[in-house]
Structure formats: structure tokens, C-alpha cells
N, C-alpha and C positions, 0 to 999 in steps of 0.2 A: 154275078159271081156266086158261084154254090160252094159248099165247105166238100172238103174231102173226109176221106176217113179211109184207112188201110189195116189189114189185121197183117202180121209177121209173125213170125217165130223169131225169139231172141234164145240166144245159146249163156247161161248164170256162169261166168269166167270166175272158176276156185283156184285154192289152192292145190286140189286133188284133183289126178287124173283118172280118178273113176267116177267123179259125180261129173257126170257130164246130163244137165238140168235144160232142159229146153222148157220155156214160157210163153203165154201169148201176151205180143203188143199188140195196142192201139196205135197208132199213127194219125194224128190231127191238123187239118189246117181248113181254120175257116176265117177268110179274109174280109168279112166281115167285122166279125172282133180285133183281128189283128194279122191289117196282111204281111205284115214283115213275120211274125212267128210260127214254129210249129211247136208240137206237143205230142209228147211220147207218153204212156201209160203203159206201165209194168205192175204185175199184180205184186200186193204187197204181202207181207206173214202176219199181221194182228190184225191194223185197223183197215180192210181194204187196200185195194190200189194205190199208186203212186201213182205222178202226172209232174211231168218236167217239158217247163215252158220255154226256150231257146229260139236264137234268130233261124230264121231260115237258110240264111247264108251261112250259118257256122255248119248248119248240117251238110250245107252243099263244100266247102271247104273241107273239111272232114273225111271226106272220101278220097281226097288228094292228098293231102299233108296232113298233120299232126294240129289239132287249132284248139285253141280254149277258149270259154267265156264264162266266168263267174264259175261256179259248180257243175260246169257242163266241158268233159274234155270227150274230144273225140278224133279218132287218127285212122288211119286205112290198118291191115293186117293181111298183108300179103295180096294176091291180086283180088281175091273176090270174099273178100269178107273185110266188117268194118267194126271196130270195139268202142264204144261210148263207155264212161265212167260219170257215173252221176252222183255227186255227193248231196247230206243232205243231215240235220240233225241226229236222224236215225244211222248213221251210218252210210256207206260209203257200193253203190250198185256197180257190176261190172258186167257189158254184156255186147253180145258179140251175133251182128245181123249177116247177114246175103246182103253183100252191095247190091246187090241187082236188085233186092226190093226196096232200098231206100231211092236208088237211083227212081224204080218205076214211080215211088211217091213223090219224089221230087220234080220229076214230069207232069204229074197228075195236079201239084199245088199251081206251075207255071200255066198248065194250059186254064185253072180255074182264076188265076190270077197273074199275067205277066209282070217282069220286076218294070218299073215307071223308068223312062229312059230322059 
């Protein structure tokens, strides 16, 4: 089982429709450490990056309906784009991917690790 890793662009969901912010994520999973989760990193404004740890199935959920789990919401946005809200001490991230590249990550975790049946 080898770990994956994916780079994306996430879209910084404002209140303003002029800052329209695009960032790079990371995208993680290495089923080693923990096959049931993945791990998103978003860069952060002082202390370095952020990194939010969530099941893997909430991400896969996520792209179909509306699902939460502790600090982690995530819901589709019309057909091909998907918005995550990530809360956190510092406040509260909102950001908004290409289903089509979560989907490809999402692939890429099953073929490095299938879910145990």
C-alpha cells in the first residue's frame, strides 16, 4: 500500500465578489498511518499551513449530499464543483474544489487501498 498525494487548486469562498482567491491544496492519504482517513492542507496567513484530518468516506459522501463530521462540512455546489468548510480555533475556512479532482483523488486512495468488505 503506497500513500498518495495530490496537488489542487481550491477557490477562498468570501463574502465579496471580487476577491475571487485561488490556493494550493495538498491532498493526503497514506494508509499506512490511517486507512480510513484523508488529509487536506491549505496554506495558512501567519503560522504556515493548515492540515485537516477527516474519514475518507465523509469526503466521498460529500460530493453527493450535504455531510458533516466534527469541524469538517462538506456538500456538492451545483454539478461539478464541491465547497468544504473547515473550522478551527483560528476561525472558520471556506473553499471550493473541481469535483473532478476530488473524485480523481478519491480513486487514486481506493486503488492504493480498497475499502475491507
Amino acid at each position: 500500500m503506497s500513500a498518495v498525494e495530490q496537488f489542487a487548486r481550491a477557490h477562498v469562498v468570501t463574502d465579496s465578489p471580487d476577491d475571487q482567491l485561488t490556493v494550493p491544496a495538498v491532498l493526503r492519504y497514506d494508509p499506512e498511518a490511517d486507512p480510513q482517513a484523508v488529509r487536506i492542507g491549505l496554506p495558512g496567513s501567519h503560522e504556515g499551513s493548515h492540515e485537516w484530518t477527516f474519514a475518507r468516506q465523509l469526503l466521498e459522501q460529500g460530493l453527493r449530499a450535504p455531510t458533516t463530521s466534527g469541524d469538517v462540512h462538506i456538500w456538492p455546489c451545483g454539478r461539478v464543483q464541491t465547497v468544504m468548510e473547515f473550522h478551527s480555533a483560528q476561525g472558520v475556512a471556506v473553499v471550493q474544489f473541481d469535483a473532478s479532482a476530488l473524485i480523481r483523488f478519491l480513486r487514486r486512495t481506493y486503488a492504493a487501498a480498497p475499502v475491507p468488505h
